[in-house]
Backbone as a ProteinNet text record, in pm:
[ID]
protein_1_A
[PRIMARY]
XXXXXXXXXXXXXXXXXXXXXXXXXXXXXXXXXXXXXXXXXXXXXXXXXXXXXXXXXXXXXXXXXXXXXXXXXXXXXXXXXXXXXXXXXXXXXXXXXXXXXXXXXXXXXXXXXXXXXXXXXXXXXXXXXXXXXXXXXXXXXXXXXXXXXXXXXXXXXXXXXXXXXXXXXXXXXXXXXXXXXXXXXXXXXXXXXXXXXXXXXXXXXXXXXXXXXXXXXXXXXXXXXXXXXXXXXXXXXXXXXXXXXXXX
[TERTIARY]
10752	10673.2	10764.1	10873	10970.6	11066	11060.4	11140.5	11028.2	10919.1	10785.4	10789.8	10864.4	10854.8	11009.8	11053	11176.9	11151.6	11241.9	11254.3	11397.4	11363.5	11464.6	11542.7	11492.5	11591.4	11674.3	11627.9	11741.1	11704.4	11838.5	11837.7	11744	11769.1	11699.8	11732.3	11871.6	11932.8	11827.8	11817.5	11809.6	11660.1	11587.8	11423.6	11391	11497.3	11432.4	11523.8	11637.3	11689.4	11540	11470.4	11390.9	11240.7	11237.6	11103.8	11107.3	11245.6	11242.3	11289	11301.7	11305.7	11139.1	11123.4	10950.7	10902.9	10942.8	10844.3	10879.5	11032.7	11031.2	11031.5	10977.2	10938.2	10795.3	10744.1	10538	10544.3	10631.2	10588.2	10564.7	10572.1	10564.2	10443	10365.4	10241.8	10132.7	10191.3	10071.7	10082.1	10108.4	10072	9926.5	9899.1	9753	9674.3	9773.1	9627.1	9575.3	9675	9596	9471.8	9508.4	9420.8	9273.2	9293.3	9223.2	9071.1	9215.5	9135.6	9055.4	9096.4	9027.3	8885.2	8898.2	8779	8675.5	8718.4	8636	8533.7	8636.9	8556.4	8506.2	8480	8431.5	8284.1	8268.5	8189.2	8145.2	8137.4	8092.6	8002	8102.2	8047.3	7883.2	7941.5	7774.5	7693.2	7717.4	7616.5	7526.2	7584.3	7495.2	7582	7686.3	7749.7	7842.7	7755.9	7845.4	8057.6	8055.2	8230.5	8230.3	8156.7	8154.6	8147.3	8036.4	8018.7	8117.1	8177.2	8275.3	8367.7	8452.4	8562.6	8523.3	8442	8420.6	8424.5	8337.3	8358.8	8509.8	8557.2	8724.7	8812.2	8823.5	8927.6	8846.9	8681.3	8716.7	8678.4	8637.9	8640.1	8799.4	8881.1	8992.6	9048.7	8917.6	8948.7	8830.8	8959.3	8856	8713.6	8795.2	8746.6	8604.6	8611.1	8479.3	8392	8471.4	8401.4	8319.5	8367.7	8304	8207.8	8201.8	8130	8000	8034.4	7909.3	7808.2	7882.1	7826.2	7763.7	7776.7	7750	7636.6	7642.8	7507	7382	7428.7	7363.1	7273.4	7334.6	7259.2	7197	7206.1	7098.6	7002	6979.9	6924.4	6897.5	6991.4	7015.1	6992.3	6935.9	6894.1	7087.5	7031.7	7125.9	7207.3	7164.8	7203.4	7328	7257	7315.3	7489.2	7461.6	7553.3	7663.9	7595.5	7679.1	7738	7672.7	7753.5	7849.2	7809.2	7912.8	8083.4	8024.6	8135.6	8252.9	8179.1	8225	8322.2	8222.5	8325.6	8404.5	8442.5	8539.3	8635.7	8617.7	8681.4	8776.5	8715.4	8737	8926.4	8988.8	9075.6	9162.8	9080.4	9208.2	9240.4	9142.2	9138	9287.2	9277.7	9359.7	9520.4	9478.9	9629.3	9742.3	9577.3	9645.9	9643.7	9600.2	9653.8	9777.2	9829.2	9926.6	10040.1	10038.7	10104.9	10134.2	10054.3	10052	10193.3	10224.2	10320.3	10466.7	10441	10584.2	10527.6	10433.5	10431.5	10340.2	10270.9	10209.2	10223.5	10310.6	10414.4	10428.4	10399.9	10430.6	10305.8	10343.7	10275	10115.3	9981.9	9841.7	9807.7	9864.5	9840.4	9909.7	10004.2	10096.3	10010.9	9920.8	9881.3	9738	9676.3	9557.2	9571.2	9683.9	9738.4	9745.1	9783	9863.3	9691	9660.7	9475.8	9417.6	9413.4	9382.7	9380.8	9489.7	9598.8	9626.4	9592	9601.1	9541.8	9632	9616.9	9665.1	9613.5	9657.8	9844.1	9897.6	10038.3	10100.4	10049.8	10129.7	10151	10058.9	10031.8	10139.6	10169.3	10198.4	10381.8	10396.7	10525.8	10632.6	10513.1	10586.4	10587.6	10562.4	10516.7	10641.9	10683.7	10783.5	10912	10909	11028.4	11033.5	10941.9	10962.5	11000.4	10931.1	10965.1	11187.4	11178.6	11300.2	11450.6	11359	11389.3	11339	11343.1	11292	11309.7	11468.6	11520.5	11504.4	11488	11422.1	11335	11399.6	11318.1	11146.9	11067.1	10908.7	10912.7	10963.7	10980.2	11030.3	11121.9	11169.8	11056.2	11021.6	10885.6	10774.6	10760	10617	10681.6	10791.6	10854.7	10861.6	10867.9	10860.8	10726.8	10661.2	10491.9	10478	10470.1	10467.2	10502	10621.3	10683.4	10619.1	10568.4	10509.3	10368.8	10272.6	10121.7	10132	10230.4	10251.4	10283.1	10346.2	10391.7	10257.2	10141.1	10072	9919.4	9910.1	9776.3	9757.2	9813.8	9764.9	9750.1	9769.3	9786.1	9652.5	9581.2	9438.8	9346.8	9361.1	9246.6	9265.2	9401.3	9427.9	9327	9330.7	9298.5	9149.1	9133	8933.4	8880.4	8968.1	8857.9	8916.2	9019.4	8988.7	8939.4	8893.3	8785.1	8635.2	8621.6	8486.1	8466.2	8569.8	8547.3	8548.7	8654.2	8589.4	8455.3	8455.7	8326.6	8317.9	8203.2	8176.2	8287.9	8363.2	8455.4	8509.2	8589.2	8716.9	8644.7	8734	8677.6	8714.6	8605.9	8619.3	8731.1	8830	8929.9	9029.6	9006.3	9138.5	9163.3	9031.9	9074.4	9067.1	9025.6	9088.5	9073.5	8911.1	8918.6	8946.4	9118.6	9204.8	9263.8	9319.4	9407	9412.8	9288.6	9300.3	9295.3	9251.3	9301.1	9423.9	9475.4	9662.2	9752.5	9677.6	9757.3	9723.3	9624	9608.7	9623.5	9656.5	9734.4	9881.5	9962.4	10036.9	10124.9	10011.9	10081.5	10056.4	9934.1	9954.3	9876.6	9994.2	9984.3	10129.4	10163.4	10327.3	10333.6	10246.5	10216.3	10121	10050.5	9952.1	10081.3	10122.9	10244.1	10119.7	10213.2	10130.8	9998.4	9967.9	9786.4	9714.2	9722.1	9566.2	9550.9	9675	9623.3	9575.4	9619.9	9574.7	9462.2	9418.9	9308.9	9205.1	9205.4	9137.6	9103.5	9170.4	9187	9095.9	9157	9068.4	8930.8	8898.2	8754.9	8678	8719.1	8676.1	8644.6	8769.1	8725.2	8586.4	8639.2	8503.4	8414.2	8364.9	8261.7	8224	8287.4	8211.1	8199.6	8205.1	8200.8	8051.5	8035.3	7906.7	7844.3	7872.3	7745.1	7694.7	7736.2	7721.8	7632.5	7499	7389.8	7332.5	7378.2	7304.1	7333.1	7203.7	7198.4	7278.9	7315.7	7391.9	7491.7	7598.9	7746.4	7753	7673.4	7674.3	7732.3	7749.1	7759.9	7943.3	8016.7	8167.6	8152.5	8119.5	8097.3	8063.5	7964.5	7976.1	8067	8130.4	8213.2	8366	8389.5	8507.9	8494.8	8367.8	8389.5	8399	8330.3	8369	8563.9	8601	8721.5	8826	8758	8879.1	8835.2	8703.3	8663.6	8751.9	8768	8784.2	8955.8	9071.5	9187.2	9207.1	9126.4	9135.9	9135.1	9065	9065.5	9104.5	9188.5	9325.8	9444	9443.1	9520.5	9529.3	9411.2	9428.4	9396.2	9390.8	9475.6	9534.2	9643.4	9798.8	9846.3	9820.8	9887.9	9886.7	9719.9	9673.4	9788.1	9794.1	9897.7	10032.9	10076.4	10232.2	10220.2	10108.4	10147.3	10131.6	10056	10026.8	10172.4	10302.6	10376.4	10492.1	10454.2	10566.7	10522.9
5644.6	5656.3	5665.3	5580	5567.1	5709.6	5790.4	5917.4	6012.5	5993.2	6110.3	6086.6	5979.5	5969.2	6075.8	6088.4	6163.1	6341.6	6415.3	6549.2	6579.6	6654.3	6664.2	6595.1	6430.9	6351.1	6355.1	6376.7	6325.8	6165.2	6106.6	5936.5	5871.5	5918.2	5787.8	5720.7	5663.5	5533	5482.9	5504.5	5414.6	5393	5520.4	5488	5380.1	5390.1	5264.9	5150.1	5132.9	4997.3	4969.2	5042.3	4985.6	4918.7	5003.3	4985.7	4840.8	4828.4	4699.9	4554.5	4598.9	4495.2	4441.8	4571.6	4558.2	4476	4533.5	4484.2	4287.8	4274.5	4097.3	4039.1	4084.8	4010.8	4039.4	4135.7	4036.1	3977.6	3971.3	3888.6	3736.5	3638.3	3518.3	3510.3	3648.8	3623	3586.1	3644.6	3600.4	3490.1	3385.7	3227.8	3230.3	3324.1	3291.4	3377.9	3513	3621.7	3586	3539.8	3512.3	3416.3	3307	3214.1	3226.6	3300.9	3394	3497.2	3594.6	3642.1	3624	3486.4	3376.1	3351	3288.7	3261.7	3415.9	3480.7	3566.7	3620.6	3644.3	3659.1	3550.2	3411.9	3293.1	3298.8	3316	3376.1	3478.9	3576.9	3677	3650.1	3597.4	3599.2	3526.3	3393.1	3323.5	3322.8	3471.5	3529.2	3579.1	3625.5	3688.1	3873.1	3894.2	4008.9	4000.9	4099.2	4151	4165.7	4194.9	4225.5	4402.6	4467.7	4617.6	4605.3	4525.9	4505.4	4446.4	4336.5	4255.7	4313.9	4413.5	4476.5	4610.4	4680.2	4786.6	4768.7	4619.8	4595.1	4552.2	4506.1	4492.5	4526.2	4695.3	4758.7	4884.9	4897.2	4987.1	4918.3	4793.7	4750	4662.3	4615.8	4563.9	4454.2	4361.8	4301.2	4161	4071.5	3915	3894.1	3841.7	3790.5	3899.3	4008.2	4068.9	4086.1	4100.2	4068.7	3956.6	3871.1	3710.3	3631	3728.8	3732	3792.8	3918.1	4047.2	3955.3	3887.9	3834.2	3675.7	3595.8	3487.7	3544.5	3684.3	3700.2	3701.6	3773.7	3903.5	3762.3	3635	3563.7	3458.4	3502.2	3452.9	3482	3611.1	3684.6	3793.3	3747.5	3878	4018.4	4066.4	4212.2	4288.9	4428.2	4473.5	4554	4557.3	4586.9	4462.4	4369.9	4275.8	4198.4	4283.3	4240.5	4350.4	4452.8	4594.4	4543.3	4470.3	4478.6	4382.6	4259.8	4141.9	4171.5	4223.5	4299.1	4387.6	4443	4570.9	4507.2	4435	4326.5	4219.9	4194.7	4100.9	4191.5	4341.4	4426.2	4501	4487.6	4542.4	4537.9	4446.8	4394.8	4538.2	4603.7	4684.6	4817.1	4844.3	4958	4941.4	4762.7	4741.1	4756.2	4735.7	4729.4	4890.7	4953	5110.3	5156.2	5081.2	5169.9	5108.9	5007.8	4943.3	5003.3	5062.5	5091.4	5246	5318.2	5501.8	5499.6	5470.3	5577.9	5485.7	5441.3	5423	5494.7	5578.2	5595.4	5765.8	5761	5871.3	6054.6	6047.5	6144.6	6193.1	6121.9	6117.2	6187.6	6228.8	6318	6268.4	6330.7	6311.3	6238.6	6211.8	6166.9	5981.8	5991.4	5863.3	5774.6	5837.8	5780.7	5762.1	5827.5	5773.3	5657	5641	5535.5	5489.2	5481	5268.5	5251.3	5363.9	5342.6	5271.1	5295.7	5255.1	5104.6	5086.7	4940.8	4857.4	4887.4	4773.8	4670	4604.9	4417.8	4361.2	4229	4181	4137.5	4085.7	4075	4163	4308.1	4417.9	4463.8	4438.2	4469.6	4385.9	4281.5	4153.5	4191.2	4191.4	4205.4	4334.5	4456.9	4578.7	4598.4	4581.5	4619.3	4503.5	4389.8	4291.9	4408.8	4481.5	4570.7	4670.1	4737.8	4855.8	4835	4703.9	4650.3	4632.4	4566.4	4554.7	4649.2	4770.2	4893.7	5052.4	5003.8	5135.5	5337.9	5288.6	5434.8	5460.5	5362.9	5387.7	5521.6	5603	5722.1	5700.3	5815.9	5742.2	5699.6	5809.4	5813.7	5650	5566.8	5408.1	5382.5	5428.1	5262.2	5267.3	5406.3	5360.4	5359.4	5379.1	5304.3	5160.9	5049.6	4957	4923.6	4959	4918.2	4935.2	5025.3	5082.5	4918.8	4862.6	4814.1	4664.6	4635.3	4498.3	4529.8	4620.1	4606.9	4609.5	4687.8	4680.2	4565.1	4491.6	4312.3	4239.1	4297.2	4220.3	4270.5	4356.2	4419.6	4428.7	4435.6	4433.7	4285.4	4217.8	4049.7	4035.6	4087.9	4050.4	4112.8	4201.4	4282.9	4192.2	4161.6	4059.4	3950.1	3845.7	3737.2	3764.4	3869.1	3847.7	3880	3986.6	3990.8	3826	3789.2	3654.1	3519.5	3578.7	3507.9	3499.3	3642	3670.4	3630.5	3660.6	3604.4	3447	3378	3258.1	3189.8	3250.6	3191.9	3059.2	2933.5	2850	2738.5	2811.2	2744.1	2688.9	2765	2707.1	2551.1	2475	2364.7	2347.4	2305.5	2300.3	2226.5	2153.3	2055	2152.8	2278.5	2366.6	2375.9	2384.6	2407.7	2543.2	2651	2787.3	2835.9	2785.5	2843.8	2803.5	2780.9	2694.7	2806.7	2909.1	2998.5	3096.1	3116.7	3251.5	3173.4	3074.4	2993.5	3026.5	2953	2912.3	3041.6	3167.3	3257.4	3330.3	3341.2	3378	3291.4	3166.6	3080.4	3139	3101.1	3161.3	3308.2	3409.2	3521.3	3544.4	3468.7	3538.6	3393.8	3259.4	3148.8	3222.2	3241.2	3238.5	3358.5	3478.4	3561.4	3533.9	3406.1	3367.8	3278.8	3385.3	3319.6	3424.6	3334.9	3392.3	3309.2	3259.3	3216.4	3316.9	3445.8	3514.7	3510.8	3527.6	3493.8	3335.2	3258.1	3131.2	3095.1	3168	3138.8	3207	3307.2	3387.7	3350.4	3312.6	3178.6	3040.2	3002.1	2875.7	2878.4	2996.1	3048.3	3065.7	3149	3195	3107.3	3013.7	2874.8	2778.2	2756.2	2664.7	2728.6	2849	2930.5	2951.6	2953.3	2971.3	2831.1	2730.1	2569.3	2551.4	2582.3	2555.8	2703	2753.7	2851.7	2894	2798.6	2803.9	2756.9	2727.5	2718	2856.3	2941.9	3110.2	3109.5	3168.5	3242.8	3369.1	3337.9	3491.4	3488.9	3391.7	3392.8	3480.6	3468.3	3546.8	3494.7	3370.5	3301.8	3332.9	3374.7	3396.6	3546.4	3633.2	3757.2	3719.9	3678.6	3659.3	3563.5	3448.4	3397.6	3466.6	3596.1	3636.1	3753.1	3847.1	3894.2	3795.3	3701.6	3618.5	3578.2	3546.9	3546.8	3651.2	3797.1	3927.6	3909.6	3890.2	3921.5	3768.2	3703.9	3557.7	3634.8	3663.6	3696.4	3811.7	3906.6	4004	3956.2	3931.6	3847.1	3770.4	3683.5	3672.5	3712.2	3836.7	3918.1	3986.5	4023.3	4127.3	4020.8	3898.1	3843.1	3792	3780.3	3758.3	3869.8	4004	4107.5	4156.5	4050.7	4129.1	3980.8	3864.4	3811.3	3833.8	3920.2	3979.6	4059.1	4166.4	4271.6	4194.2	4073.5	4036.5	3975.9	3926.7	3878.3	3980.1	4114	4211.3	4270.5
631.4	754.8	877	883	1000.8	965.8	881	865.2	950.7	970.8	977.6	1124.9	1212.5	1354	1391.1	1290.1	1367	1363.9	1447.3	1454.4	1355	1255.5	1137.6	1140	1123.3	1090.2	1206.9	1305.3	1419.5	1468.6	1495.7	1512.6	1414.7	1273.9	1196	1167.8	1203.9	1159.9	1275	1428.7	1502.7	1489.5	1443.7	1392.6	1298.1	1152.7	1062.3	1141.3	1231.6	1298.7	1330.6	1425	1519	1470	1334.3	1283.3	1230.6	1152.5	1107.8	1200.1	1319.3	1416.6	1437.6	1453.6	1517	1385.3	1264.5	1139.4	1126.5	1146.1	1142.8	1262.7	1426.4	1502	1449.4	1393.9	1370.1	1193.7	1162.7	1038.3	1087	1143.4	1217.4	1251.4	1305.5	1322.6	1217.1	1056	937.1	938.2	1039.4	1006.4	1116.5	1171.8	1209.9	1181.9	1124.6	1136.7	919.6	888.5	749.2	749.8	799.9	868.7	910.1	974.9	1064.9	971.4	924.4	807.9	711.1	668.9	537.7	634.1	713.1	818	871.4	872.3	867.3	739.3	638.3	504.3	456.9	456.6	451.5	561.6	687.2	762.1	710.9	674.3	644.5	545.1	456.7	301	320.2	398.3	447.5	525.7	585.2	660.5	617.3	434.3	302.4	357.2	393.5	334.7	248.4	164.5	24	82.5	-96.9	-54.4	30.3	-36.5	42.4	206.6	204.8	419.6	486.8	392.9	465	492.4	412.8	389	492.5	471.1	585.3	708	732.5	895.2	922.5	830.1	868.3	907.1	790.3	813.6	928	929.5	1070.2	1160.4	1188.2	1304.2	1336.2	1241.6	1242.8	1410.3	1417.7	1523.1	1482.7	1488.6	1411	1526.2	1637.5	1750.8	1737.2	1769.9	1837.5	1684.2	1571.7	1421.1	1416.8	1432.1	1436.6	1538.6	1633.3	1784.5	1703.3	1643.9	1645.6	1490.9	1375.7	1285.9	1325.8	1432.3	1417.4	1539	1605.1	1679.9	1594	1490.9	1393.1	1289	1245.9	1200.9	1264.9	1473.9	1537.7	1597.7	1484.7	1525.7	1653.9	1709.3	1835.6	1883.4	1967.4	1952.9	1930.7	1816	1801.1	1979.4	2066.9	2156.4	2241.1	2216.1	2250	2188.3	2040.3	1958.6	2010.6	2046.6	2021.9	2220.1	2260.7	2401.7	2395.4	2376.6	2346.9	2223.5	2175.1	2060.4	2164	2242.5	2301.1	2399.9	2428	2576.8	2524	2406.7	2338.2	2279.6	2299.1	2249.5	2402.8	2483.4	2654.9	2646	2613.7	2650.1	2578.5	2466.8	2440.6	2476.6	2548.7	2645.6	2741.1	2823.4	2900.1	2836.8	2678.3	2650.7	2641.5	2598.7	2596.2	2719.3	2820.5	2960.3	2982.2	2948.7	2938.1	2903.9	2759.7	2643.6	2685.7	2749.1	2740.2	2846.2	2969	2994.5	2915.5	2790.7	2693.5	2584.5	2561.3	2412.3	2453.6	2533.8	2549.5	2520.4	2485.5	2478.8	2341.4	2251.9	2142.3	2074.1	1931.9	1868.2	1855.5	1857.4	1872.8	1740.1	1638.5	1527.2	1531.1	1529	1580.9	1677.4	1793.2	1938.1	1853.4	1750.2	1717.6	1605.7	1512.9	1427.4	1490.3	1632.3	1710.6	1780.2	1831	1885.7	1769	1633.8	1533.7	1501.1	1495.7	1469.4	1597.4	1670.1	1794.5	1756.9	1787.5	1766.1	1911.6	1906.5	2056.3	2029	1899	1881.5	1948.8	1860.4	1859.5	2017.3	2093.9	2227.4	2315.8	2278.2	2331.3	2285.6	2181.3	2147.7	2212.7	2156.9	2183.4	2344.2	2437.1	2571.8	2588.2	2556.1	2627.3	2568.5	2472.9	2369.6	2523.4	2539.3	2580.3	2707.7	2787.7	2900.1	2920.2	2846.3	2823.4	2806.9	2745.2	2672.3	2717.6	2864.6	2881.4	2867	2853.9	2806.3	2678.2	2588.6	2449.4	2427.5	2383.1	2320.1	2275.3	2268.1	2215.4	2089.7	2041.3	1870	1829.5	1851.6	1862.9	1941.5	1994.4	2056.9	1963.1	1916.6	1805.6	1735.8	1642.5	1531.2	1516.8	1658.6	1691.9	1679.9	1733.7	1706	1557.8	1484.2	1355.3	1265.1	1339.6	1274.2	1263.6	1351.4	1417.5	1346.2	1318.2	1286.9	1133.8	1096.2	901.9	829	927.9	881.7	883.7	914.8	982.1	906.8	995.4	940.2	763.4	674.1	562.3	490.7	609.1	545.6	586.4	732	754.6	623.7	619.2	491.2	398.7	321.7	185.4	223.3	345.9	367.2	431.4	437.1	459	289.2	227	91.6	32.3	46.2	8.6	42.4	146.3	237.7	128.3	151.9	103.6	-19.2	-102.6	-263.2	-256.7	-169.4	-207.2	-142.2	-26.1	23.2	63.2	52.7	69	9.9	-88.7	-152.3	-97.8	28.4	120.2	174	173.5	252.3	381	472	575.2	643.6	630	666.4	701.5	637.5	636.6	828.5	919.2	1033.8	1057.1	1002.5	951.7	1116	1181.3	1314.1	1402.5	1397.1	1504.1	1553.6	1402	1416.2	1516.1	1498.6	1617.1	1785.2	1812.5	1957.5	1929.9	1844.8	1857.7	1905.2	1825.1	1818	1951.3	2053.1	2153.6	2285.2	2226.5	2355.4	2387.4	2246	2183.4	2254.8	2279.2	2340	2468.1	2518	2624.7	2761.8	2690.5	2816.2	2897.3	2826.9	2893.4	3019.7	3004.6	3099.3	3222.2	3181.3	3334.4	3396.9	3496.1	3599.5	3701.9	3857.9	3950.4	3953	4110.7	4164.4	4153.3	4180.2	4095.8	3939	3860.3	3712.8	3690	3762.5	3740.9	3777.1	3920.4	3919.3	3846.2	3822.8	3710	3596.9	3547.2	3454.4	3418.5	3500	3565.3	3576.7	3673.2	3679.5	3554.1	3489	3367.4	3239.5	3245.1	3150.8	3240.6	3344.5	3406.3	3367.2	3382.1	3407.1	3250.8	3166.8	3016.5	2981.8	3048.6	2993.6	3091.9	3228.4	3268.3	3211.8	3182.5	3116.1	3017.2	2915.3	2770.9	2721.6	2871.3	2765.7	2769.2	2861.4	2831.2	2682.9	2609.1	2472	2432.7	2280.6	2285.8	2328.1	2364.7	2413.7	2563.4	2651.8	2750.4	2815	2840.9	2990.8	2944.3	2853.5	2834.4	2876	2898.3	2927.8	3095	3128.3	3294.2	3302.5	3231.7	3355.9	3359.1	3206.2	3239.4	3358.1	3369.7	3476.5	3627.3	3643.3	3803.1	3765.4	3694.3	3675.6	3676.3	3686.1	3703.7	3875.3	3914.8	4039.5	4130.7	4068.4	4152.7	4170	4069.1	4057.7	4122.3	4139.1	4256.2	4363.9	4428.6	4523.1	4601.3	4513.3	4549.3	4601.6	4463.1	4478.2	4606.1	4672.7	4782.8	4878.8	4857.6	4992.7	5025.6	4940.2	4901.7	4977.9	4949.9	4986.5	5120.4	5150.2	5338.6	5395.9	5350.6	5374.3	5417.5	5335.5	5323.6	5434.2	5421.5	5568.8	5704.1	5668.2	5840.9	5865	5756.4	5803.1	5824.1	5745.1	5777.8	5902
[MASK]
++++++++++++++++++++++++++++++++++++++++++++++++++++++++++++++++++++++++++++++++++++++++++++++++++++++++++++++++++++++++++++++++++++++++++++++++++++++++++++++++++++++++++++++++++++++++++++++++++++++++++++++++++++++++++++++++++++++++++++++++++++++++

């Protein structure tokens, strides 16, 4: 695969260097996304979906969080509209990551840009963007070799650990903690980036605001209080900045 990012084999030493950098900074992550995974197919399974449903919503929806959002609506009975919006907006974040991600990778062949569209994970997002940050003269061909490298360590451990989710089912015992993992692993990547009073307060907002509003039905009141929380951090933001000009 890391030979198929190069132009006749030009710089493939530095393509498979890079792939396999990328591939053992996300192996570290299957200590939550297996976790993770088990808990999903365990959920699933006792929601009453078969191994066929469990496994389909997996590998094409391939995102726990908005998976586990859309199934614990779905057995509260929720209008399917509702599932399909809340899903969508636990999903929002990865739009942000590929606007993020495009002017380091954009460039690159239409097949490659729909594989990492594909495979976006919040790791992979989190890892490769600090790579490229770092690395900016890095050729494209090495930055999605780098991504490439980070979602393959990773992503086939979630599929393993939801069908073995699903097969065991009720089995797993609850002590395991299983739905710690995915907190841990999203404190994990992205506490260390809320620097700065508008991310903090954004923040801030957004936790208060899904703690008083969690008696709305349907997980809504986390959907309105993360929008007052982009709106509270803007806000800030631009008057921080009307700040700066009044002092320049």
């Amino acid at each position: 695969m890391t030979q198929a990012l190069t132009k006749g084999g030009d710089d493939a030493a530095l393509i498979r260097w890079t792939f396999w950098q990328g591939f053992r900074a996300g192996l570290p992550f299957n200590a939550a996304v297996i976790p993770f995974g088990l808990l999903f197919g365990v959920v699933a399974a006792d929601a009453g979906f078969d191994i066929l449903q469990t496994m389909s919503m997996s590998i094409l929806v391939l995102a726990g969080a908005s998976s586990l959002t859309a199934i614990e609506l779905l057995t509260q009975n929720a209008p399917v509209f509702i599932v399909l919006l809340t899903a969508s907006a636990v999903n929002l974040r990865m739009a942000m990551y590929s606007a993020s991600l495009a002017p380091h990778i954009s460039k690159g062949p239409l097949w490659q840009r729909a594989l990492a569209a594909y495979l976006m994970v919040d790791h992979a997002y989190a890892l490769s963007i600090a790579n490229y940050e770092s690395k900016p003269a890095a050729p494209v061909r090495a930055k999605l070799a780098y991504y490439l490298g980070v979602v393959l360590a990773s992503v086939p451990s979630w599929y393993f650990a939801c069908l073995i989710g699903a097969l065991v089912g009720a089995q797993m015992p609850a002590s395991l903690g299983l739905d710690f993992a995915g907190v841990v692993m999203f404190v994990s990547l992205f506490a260390p980036a809320v620097r700065g009073l508008p991310k903090v307060i954004a923040m801030a907002v957004a936790v208060c605001g899904s703690l008083l509003l969690a008696w709305i039905p349907y997980s809504l009141g986390v959907l309105i209080a993360a929008c007052f929380g982009m709106l509270a951090g803007a806000l800030c933001e631009a008057a921080l900045r009307g700040q700066a000009r009044e002092v320049v």
